[in-house]
C-alpha positions as CSV (number, residue, x, y, z in Angstrom):
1,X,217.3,148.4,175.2
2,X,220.6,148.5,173.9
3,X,221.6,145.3,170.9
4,X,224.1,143.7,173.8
5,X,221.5,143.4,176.3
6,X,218.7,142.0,174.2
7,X,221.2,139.5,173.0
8,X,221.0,138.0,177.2
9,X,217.6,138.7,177.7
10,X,215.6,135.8,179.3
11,X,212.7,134.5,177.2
12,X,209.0,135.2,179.0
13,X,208.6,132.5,181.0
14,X,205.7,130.0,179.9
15,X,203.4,130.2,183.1
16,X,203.5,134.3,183.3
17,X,206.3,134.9,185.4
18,X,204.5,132.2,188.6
19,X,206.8,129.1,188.8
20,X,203.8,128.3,191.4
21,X,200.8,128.7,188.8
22,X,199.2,125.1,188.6
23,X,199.2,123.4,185.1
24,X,196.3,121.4,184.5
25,X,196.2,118.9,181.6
26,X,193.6,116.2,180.5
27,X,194.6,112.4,181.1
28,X,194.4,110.5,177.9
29,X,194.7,106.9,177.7
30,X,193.1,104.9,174.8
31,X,191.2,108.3,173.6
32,X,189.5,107.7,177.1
33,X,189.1,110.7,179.3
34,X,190.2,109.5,182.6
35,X,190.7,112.8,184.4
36,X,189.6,115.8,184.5
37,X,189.2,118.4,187.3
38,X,188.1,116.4,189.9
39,X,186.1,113.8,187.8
40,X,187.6,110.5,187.4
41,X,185.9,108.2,184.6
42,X,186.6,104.5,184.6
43,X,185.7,102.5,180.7
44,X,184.8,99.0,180.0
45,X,186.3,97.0,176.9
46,X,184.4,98.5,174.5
47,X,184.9,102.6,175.3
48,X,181.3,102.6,177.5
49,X,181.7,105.0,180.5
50,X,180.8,102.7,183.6
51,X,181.4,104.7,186.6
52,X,182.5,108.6,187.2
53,X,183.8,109.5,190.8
54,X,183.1,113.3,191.1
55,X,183.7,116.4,193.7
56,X,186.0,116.6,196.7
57,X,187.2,113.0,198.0
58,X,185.6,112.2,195.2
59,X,182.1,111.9,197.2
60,X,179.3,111.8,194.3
61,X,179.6,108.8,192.3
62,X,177.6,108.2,189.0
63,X,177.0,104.1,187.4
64,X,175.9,103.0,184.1
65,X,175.2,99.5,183.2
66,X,175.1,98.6,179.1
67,X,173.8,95.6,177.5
68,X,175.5,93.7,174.7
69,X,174.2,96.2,172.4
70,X,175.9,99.0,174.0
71,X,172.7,100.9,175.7
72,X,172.7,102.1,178.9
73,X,170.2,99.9,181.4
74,X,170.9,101.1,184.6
75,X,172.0,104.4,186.1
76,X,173.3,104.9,189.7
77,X,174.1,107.5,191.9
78,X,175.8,106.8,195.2
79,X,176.5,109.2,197.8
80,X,180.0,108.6,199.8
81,X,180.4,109.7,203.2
82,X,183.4,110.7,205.5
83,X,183.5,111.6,209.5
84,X,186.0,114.6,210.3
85,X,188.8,112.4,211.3
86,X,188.7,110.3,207.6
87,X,188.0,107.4,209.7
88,X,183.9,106.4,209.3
89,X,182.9,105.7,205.9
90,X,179.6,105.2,204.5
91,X,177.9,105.5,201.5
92,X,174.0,105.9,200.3
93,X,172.5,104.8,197.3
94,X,170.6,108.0,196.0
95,X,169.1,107.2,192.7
96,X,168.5,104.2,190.6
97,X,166.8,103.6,187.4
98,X,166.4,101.2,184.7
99,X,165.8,100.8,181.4
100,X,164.3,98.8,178.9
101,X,164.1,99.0,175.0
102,X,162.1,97.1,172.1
103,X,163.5,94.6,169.2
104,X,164.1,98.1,167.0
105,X,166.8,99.4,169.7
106,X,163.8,102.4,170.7
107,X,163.3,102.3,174.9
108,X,160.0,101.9,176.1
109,X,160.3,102.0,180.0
110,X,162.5,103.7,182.5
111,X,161.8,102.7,186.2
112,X,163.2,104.2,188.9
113,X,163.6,101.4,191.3
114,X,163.5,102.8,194.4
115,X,159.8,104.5,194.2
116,X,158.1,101.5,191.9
117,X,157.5,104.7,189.5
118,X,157.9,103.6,185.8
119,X,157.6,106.0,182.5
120,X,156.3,104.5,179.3
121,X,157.2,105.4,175.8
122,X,155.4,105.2,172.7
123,X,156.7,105.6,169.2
124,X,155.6,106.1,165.7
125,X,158.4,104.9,163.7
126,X,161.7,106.3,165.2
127,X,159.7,109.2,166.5
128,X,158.5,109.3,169.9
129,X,154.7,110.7,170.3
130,X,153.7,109.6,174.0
131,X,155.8,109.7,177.1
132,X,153.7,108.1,180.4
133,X,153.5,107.5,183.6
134,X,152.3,103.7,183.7
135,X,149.6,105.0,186.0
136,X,148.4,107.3,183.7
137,X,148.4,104.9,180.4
138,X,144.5,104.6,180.4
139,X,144.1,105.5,176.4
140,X,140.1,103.6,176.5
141,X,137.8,105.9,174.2
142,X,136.0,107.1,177.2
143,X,139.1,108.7,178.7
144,X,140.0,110.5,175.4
145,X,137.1,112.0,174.7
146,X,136.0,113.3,177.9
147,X,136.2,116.7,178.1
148,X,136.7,117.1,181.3
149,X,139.3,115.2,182.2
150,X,142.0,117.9,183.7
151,X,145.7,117.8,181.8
152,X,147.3,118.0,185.9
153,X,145.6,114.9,186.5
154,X,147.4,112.5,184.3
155,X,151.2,112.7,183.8
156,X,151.2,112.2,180.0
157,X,153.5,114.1,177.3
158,X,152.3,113.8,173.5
159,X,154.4,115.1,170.7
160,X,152.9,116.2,167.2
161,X,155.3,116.6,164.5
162,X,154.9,118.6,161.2
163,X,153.1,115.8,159.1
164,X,155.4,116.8,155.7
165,X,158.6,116.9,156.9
166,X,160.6,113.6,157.3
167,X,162.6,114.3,160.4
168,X,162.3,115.2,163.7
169,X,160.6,118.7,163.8
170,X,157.9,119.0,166.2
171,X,154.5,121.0,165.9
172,X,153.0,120.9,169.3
173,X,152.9,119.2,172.9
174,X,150.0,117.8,174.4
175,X,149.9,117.3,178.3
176,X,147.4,115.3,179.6
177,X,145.1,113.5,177.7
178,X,142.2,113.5,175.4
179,X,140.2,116.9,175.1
180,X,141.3,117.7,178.0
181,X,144.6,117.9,177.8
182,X,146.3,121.1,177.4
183,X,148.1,122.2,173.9
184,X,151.5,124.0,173.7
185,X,152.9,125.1,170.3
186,X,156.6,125.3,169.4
187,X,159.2,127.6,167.8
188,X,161.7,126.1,166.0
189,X,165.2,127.4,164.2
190,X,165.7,126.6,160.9
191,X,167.1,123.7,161.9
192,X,164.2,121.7,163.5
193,X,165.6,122.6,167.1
194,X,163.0,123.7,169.7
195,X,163.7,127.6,171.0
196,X,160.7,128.4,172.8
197,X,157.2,126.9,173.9
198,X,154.0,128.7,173.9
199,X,150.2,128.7,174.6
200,X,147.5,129.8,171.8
201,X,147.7,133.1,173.8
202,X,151.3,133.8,172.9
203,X,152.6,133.3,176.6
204,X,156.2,131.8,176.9
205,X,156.1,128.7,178.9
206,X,159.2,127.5,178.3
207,X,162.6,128.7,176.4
208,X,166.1,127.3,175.8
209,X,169.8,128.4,174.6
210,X,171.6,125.5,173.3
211,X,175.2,124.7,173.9
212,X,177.3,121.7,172.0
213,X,175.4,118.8,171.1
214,X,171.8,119.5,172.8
215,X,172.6,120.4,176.2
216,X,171.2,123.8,177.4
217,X,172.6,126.8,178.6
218,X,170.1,128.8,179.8
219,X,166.7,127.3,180.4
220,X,163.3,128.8,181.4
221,X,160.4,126.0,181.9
222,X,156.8,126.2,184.0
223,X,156.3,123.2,181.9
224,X,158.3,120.4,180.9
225,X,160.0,120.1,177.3
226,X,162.8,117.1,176.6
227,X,163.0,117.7,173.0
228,X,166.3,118.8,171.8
229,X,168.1,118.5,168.2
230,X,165.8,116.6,165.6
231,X,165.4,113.1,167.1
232,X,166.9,113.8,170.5
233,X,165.5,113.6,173.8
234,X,166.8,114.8,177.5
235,X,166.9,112.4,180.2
236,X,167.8,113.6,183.8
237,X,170.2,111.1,184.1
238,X,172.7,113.0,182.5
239,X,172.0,112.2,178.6
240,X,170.8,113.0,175.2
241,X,170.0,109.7,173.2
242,X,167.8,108.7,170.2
243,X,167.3,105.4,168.7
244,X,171.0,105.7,166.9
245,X,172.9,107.0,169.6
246,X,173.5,107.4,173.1
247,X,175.6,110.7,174.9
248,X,176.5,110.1,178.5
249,X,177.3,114.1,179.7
250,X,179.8,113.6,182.0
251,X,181.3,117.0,183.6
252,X,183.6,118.6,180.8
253,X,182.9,115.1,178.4
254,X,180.4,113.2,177.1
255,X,180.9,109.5,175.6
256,X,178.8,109.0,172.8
257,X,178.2,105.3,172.2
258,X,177.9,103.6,168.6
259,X,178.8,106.8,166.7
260,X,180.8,109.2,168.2
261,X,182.7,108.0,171.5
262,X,184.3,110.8,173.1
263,X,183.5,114.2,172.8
264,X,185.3,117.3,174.3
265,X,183.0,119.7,175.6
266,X,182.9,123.0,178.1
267,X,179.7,122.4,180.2
């Protein structure tokens, strides 16, 4: 191109040559994610994510409750409903559950309220060794140490740590209970983080490839397996907590209460 022509050339346009192309940015307000996509996140005083309106018309909506100590004691997710004309609205409560925790800040129940059902956790210290179905949290002698009492039969989840190591970095699983409970050993990283899940056999029951901060990428499970980085546990309400800190995964963000509160992340 000859000098006099480059000397009126246009710059490149900054959205590809498409005056059209849609820009998307992230709402900031406060260092509070407010939008993003079509997830809409609403804060109280102190930075704790209360409610998250989600999908088209914003027709899944998510709920937490926190206590004065900023943990999360109640989860909700509400179902909205439209008629084709945008005229009948209605909405149905599809999942609520509850928490509880002890004088240390650890939790020991989570109930879902509308089935009565209600896990119990045990701890050693800050590490947790027994999740429970309160049916199932019949620990009398007799019950251990039958042998025949059938892992399926009893919704219990024990965790062994390694006994020199003083973090989180687990050894085995027990489901069940007693001698009769089945044994799982785990595969770890280097740094404490559970990769894969086997029997005394060898056979792979379950496996896991980690993205930011403990949630998983790619999972393969015949069994259950919550552990994540040392000290963390999954909850299917949406979060990874311990006893120090408490991420709500949101979408594309997660609020982390206490230590870290907001996060960017690409889930």
């Amino acid at each position: 191109m000859p000098l006099d022509e480059l000397k009126h050339a246009s710059p490149a346009p900054k959205n590809n040559g498409n005056p059209k192309s849609p820009q998307t940015h992230n709402k900031l307000k406060a260092n509070r994610l407010l939008i993003q996509g079509d997830r809409h996140y609403q804060y109280d005083e102190y930075g704790n994510v209360i409610r998250e309106l989600r999908g088209k018309r914003q027709h899944t909506e998510h709920q937490f409750k926190w206590d004065g100590q900023h943990r999360l004691i109640e989860f909700k997710k509400i179902r909205h409903y439209w008629d084709e004309y945008d005229k009948d609205f209605h909405q149905t409560v599809e999942t609520v559950h509850c928490y509880e925790y002890d004088a240390f800040g650890r939790r020991i129940s989570k109930t879902d309220m509308q089935t009565g059902d209600k896990t119990l956790f045990f701890w050693l210290g800050d590490k947790l060794i027994t999740e429970c179905h309160a049916d199932d949290a019949d620990f009398s002698p007799e019950v251990i140490r039958n042998e025949h009492t059938k892992a399926q039969n009893y919704r219990c989840l024990s965790y062994i740590y390694e006994p020199s190591s003083t973090g989180f970095r687990p050894m085995a699983q027990l489901v069940g209970r007693g001698r009769g409970g089945q044994i799982y050993y785990y595969l770890n990283d280097q740094l404490g983080t559970p990769q894969e899940l086997m029997t005394a056999n060898g056979d792979i029951v379950w496996s896991g490839v980690y993205k930011s901060y403990g949630n998983l990428a790619i999972e393969y499970r015949t069994v259950p397996q919550n552990l994540r980085f040392q000290g963390q546990y999954f909850d299917e309400d949406k979060f990874v907590w311990n006893k120090f800190e408490q991420c709500v995964s949101i979408g594309p963000a997660r609020v982390s209460i206490r230590m870290i509160r907001i996060i960017r992340t690409t889930l």
